[in-house]
Residue, then its C-alpha position, 0 to 999 in steps of 0.5 A: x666110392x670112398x677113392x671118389x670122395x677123397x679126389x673131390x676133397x683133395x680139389x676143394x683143398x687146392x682151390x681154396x688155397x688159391x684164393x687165400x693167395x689172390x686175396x692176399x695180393x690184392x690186399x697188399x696192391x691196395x696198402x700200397x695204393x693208398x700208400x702211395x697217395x697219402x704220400x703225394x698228399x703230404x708232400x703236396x700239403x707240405x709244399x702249400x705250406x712252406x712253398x707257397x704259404x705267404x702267397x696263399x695267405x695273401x691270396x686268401x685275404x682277398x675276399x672281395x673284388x669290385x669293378x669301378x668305373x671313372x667318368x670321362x668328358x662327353x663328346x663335344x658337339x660341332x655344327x656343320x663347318x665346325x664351329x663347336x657347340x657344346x664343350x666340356x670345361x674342366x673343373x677342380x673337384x673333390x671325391x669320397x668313395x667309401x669301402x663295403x665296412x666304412x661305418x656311418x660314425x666313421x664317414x662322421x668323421x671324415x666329414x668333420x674333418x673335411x669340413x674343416x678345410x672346403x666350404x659348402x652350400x648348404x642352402x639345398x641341404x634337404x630337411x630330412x638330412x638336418x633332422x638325421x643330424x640333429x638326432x645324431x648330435x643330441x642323442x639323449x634329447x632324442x632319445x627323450x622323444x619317444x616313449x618306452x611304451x611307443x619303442x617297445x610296441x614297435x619292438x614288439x610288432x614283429x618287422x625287422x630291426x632294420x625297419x624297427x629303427x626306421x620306424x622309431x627315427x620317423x617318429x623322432x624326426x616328426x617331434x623335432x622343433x623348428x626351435x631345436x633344428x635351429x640349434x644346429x650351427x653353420x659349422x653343423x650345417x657344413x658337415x651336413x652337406x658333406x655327409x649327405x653326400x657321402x652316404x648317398x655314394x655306393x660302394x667303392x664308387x667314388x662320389x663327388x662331395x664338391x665340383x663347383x666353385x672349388x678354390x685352389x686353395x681348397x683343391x691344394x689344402x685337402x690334397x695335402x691331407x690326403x693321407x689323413x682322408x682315407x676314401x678322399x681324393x681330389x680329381x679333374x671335373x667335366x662341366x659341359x658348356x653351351x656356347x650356342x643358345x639353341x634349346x634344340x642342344x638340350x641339357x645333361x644332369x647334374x651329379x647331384x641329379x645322376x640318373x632319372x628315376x624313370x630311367x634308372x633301370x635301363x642305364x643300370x642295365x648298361x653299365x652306369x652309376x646312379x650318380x653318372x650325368x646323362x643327357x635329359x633332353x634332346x641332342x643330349x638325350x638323343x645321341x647319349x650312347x655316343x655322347x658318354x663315351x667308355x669309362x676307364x674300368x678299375x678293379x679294386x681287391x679289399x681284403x676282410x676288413x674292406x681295406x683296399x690291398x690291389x687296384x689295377x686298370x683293366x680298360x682305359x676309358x676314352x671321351x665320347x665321341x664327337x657329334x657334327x650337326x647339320x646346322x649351319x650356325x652361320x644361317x642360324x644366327x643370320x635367320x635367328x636375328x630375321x625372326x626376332x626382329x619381324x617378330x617384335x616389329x609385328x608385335x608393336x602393330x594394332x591388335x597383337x595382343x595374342x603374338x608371342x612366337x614365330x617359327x622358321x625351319x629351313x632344310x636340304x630337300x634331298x637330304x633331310x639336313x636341317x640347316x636352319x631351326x628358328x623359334x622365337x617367344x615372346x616372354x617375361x624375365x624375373x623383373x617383368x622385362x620383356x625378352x625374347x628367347x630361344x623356343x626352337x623345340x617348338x619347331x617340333x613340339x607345337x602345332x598349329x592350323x596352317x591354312x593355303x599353305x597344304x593347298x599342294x597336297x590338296x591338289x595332289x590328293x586330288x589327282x591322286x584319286x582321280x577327283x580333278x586331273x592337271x589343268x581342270x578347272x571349276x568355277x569359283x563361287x561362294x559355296x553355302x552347305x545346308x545349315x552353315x554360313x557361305x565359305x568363299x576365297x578371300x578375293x571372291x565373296x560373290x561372284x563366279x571365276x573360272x579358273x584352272x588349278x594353277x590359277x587356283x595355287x596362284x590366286x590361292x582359291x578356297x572354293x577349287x579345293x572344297x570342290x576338289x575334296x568333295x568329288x574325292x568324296x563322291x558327293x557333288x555339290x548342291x547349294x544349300x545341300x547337305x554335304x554327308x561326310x564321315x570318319x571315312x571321308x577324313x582319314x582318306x584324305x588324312x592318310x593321303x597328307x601323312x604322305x608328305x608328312x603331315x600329321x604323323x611323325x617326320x623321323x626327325x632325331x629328336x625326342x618328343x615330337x608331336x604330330x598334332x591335332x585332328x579336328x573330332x568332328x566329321x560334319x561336312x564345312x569341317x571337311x572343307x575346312x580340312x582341304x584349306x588347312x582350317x582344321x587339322x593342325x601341324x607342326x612347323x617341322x611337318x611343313x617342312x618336310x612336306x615341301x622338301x617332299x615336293x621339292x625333291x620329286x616325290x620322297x618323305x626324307x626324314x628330317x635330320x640334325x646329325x650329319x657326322x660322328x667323329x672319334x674323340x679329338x687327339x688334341x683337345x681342339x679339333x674334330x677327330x677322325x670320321x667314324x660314321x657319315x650320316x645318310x638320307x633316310x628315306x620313309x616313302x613316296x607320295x602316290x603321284x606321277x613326276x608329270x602332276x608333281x611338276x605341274x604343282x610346281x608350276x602352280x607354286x611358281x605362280x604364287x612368287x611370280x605370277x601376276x596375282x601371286x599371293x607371294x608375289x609382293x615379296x619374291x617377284x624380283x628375287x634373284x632365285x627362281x622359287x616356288x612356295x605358297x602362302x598361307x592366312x589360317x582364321x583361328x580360335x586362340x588356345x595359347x598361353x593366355x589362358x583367360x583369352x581362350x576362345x579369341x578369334x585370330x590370324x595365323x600366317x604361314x609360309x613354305x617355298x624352295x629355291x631354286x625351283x628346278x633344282x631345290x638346295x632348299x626348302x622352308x616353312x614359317x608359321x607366325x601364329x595368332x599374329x593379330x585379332x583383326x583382318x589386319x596384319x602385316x606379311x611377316x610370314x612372306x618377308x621372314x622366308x624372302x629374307x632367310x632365303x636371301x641370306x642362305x644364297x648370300x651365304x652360300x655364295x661366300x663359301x664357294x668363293x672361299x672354296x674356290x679361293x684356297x683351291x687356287x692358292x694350293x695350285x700356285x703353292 
């Protein structure tokens, strides 16, 4: 037994004595370890320290890093032989940009300073920032418009100090005198207008202080003095300039302006500054995305203090990219004088009191290329003068009941829907619906004629169109019956119409397009009135578009202004290189086979040349084969003549295409409430015979251009 025991104590010895040596070397391995670390940390912080210590104390001075864009010229615009437009001029211009610690009291200074060597407008210096002034230049005496009681109950209500001071100056400003503002002197109200400028700038984002009417001298006195004018710089300008008058072109902001508050958000969210310019209408605002072009990308490093230490370009800027419209500024200017002078001829009759506007649209049926926007208004200058100026906006903004002129669609509508088929014809003969007066045509108050529905274009019968609407509506026509319609009855035929066009949106590339109003009742003579174009209303654009529909076979081709975009110009003069050909688009395709369209053709074919053609006065020896229709819409005035409201009155219309069998264009004229008699001139047939002359005119010279530098690179 006691053998036993002393083996087991001679094993447990053994055992223990093994693991004092293990642990013992795993103690010595971690020494070293750690010995081992702590000694590639010295040397690492050694060599921080004295290899690169300068550089990562410069490194960490740099405690701020922002991105500053610089503005380029917009891309110009050019019409579609390229004569420009719209350009950019450049212009002397001073900046001040300010850093993330600039005080108020130091950009003060600078105001002061750089007030003693440009001039200011100071007539639109805002109130508010000649009050802030005068509490800044007369501490004390506003110190005294508040009482320690007021001060201290603000103080005391718990805002912020930020809001507290607000507060404090809000009651100051309200107790300043017109007296005391008028202390401040014309060398205070200079320094007023540069500082307001100032503070409205962000963050190392340069501010235009003044860009117009910026003397050379000023230009060479202040970049002089630059390196007294911390945060001042002097720079190149861009002031866009219209060299057409055409409102269509619209308008960018100011600098002043910068970014519509309305807008603010979605031009911040791509990348501009507040006080960037943008296009705020039309062509401008259309296509501004293209227009802006790409800033030039500066990142600035300040260090703690805000001082600049490194600038470096990361991305040049380019110009914008140059638009090519489709207007032929040749047949703008041709047909702007049309206009204008049938306009002021049609003005000078008996009863034309209410006349004040006139409108031609001209475009290529097949593709949708306006050639031609006209709009003519009659107004009052600043001395009472009567003038004419540019309303081609109209063209697009404005609507008006339009008459005969939608008697095609008419016609189509009821082919359509199997209410009449090409060549029926019906009797034309007063019609007289229970409760209303008789509805006749103009050349038939009594009688009965039988005539087919060209005859119907032609002659351009009321009756076979109220017959026509009727049987689309299945309900026969009893004399002195009722005639039954509803809302159902009007939006069929309404949809029918929105199919060339008529009373939705064209599609043109414009922003604010109106489609008009419809008629809110649903009695029965109003929809006969529907069928006439005597309700509804529609927009010189929407007639255009509709007869380029039936011009061209069938397809709604949405109106369009831009015909090509370019790459910036290379030498400041001609048009870039081609980036992007604009193409049709087609919206749809009326629901009529190509045998009824062209029989409508031959319907409008009439009008021009047929014996009693409502147009044939004016285009039966035209050198063109057109086709068109005219229209007499009797109206209830709602212009801008407020206390004539409700005066009776006459718009004419017009709307044609040439050559009849294969369109190069289509036109609409409306010429609303021409006069408040039955008598009044054809202004609406001779403004399209005209403008239609001229287009061919034109274009007969072009081709003859064409063919002759053709001829002479054959002989060269």
């Amino acid at each position: 037994m006691k053998r036993k025991n002393k083996g087991k104590l001679k094993r447990s010895s053994n055992g223990n004595a093994r693991q004092r040596a293990n642990l013992s070397l795993r103690m010595n391995i971690l020494f070293f370890t750690i010995f081992i670390l702590f000694s590639g940390l010295v040397i690492r912080l050694g060599y921080m320290q004295i290899v690169k210590g300068d550089e990562y104390a410069k490194q960490l001075e740099k405690t701020e890093e922002a991105t500053v864009n610089t503005s380029v010229p917009r891309g110009r615009i050019f019409d579609r032989n390229g004569k420009i437009l719209v350009d950019n001029k450049p212009k002397n211009a001073i900046t001040y940009t300010k850093y993330s610690t600039t005080t108020s009291d130091e950009m003060l200074k600078m105001a002061k300073k750089l007030g003693a060597l440009i001039k200011m407008d100071t007539s639109r210096i805002a109130e508010r920032d000649k009050l802030d002034y005068w509490m800044i230049k007369y501490p004390k005496q506003a110190k005294a418009k508040i009482t320690d009681e007021e001060e201290l109950k603000i103080l005391g209500n718990g805002l912020k100090a930020g809001e507290q001071q607000n507060e404090i100056d809000g009651i100051v400003r309200s107790r300043i005198t017109p007296k005391e503002l008028k202390l401040l002197t014309k060398k205070d109200l200079q320094i007023v207008a540069i500082y307001s400028k100032m503070v409205a700038g962000y963050n190392l984002s340069p501010q235009i202080i003044k860009s117009d009417k910026v003397s050379d001298k000023e230009f060479a006195v202040v970049s002089e003095h630059l390196t007294d004018l911390p945060g001042v710089n002097t720079t190149t300008d861009w002031q866009r300039e219209l060299k057409s008058k055409l409102t269509i072109l619209g308008r960018t902001t100011s600098p002043q302006e910068g970014i519509p508050k309305d807008k603010l958000s979605y031009f911040l969210a791509r990348d501009y500054s507040r006080n960037d310019r943008v296009g705020k209408s039309y062509i401008e605002q259309q296509y501004e995305s293209i227009l802006q072009g790409e800033k030039s990308v500066v990142k600035s490093d300040s260090n703690s203090q805000g001082e600049i230490v490194d600038t470096k370009v990361v991305k040049e800027g380019t110009a914008g990219k140059d638009l090519v419209l489709t207007i032929d500024s040749k047949l703008q200017k041709a047909t702007d004088k049309i206009v204008t002078d049938q306009l002021l001829m049609a003005k000078r009759t008996g009863s034309s009191s209410l006349l004040d506007r006139a409108f031609l649209v001209m475009m290529d049926p097949k593709t949708g290329e306006v050639l031609s926007m006209v709009g003519k208004k009659i107004e009052k200058d600043d001395n009472g003068k009567q003038v004419v100026n540019d309303y081609s906006i109209g063209a697009f903004t404005s609507s008006y009941e339009v008459g005969s002129v939608v008697k095609p669609a008419t016609l189509l509508t009821g082919y359509h829907y199997g209410a009449i088929t090409p060549g029926e014809s019906q009797v034309d003969s007063p019609v007289k619906l229970a409760g209303t007066k008789p509805k006749s045509s103009i050349f038939n108050r009594g009688g009965s004629i039988l005539m087919d529905d060209l005859t119907a274009l032609e002659r351009s019968s009321n009756v076979y169109m109220f017959k026509t609407l009727m049987k689309v509506a299945k309900m026969p026509y009893i004399y002195n019956g009722p005639l039954p319609t509803t809302e159902v009855e009007f939006n069929r035929v309404r949809r029918y119409y929105a199919q060339f066009g008529l009373g939705v949106e064209t599609g043109i590339d414009l922003p604010g397009e109106f489609t008009g109003v419809k008629g809110p009742e649903t009695a029965g003579g109003k929809y006969l009135d529907l069928a006439i174009g005597q309700y509804d209303t529609y927009t010189p654009m929407q007639l255009a578009q509709y007869v380029s529909t039936i011009a061209n076979g069938g397809k709604r081709i949405a109106p369009r202004l831009l015909k090509e975009i370019h790459e910036p110009s290379t030498d400041g003069e001609t048009i870039g290189a081609l980036d992007q050909e604009i193409q049709p688009k087609v919206l749809g395709t009326i629901e009529n086979t190509t045998a009824e369209i062209d029989h409508v053709k031959k319907g409008m074919t009439r009008v021009y040349y047929g014996a009693n053609g409502s147009g044939a006065g004016q285009f039966r020896d035209s050198k063109f084969k057109g086709a068109g229709k005219t229209g007499t819409a009797q109206v209830v005035y709602f212009g801008p003549q407020k206390e004539r409201y409700g005066t009776q009155s006459l718009t004419v219309t017009h709307v044609g295409f040439a050559p009849e069998k294969d369109p190069q264009i289509a036109y609409a004229v409306i010429v609303p409430w021409i006069t408040t008699s039955e008598q009044y001139t054809a202004i609406n047939n001779i403004i399209a015979r005209q403008s239609v002359d001229k287009f061919f005119e034109l274009k007969k010279k072009e081709n003859k251009k064409i063919n002759n530098e053709v001829g002479n690179k054959i002989e060269r």
